[in-house]
C-alpha positions as CSV (number, residue, x, y, z in Angstrom):
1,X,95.1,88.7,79.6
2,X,91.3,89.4,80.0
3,X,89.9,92.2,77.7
4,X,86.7,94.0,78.9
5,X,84.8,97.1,77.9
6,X,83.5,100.0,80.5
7,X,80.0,98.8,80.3
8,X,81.5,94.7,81.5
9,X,83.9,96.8,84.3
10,X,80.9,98.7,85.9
11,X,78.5,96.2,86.2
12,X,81.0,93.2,87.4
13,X,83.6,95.4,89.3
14,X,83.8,93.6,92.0
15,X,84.8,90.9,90.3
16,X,87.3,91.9,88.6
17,X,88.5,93.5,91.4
18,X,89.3,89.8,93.2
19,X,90.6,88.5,90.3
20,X,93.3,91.4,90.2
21,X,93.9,90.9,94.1
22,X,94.4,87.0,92.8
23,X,97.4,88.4,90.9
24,X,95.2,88.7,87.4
25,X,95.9,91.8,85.0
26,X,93.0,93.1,82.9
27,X,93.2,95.3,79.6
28,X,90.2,97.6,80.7
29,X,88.6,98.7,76.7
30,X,86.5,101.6,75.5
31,X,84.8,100.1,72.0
32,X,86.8,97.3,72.1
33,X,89.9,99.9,72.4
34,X,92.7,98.9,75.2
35,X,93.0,102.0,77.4
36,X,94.4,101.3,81.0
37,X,95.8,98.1,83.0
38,X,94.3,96.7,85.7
39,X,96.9,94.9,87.8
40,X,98.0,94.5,91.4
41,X,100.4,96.8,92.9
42,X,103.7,95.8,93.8
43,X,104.0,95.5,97.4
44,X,106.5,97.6,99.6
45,X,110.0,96.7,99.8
46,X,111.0,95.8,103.3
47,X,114.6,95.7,102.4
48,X,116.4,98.5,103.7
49,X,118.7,99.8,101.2
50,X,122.5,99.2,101.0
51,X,124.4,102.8,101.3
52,X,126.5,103.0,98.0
53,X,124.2,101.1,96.1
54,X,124.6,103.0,93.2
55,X,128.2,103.8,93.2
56,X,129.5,104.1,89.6
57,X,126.3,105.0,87.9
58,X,126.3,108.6,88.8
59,X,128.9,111.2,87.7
60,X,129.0,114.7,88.8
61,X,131.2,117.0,87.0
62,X,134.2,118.4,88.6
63,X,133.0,122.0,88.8
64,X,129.8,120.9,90.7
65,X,130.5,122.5,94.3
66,X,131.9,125.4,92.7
67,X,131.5,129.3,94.2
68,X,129.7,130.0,91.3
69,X,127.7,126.6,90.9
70,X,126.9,127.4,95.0
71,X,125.8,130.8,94.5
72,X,123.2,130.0,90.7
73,X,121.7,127.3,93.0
74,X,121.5,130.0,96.5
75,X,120.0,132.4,93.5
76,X,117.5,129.9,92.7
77,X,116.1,129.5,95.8
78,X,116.1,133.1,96.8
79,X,118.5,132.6,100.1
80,X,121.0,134.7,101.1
81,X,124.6,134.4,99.7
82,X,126.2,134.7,103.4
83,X,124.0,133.1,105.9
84,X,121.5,130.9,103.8
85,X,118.7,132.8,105.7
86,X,115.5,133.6,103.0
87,X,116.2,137.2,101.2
């Protein structure tokens, strides 16, 4: 991984900037001192995702849709009880 300081960054950006698009990560260094990564992004997944993907790694507890659970969380957002119409 390629180390360079502020002063190396500013004056060369550009590049640097092509070899990160290349798929090259750069520890960008104040005084010698790592302080950010430069790397590409990840691109977009195109994947659309599969409904119940995460089934069985989120639990609810049983008391969750509750009258009282239903009216903290109406409180919270400052509806009304009856009609869900802003107070």
């Amino acid at each position: 991984m390629l180390k360079i300081n502020m002063h190396e960054a500013k004056t060369h950006l550009s590049r640097y900037a092509r070899r990160v698009k290349a798929g090259e990560t750069i520890l960008l260094c104040d005084r010698n001192v790592p302080f950010a990564e430069l790397r590409p992004l990840q691109p977009p997944s195109t994947g659309k995702r599969t409904l119940g993907m995460d089934a069985g790694r989120i639990a609810l507890n049983p008391d969750w849709d509750t009258p009282v659970t239903n009216a903290e969380v109406t409180g919270l957002f400052g509806l009304d009880k009856k009609d869900g119409d802003p107070a």
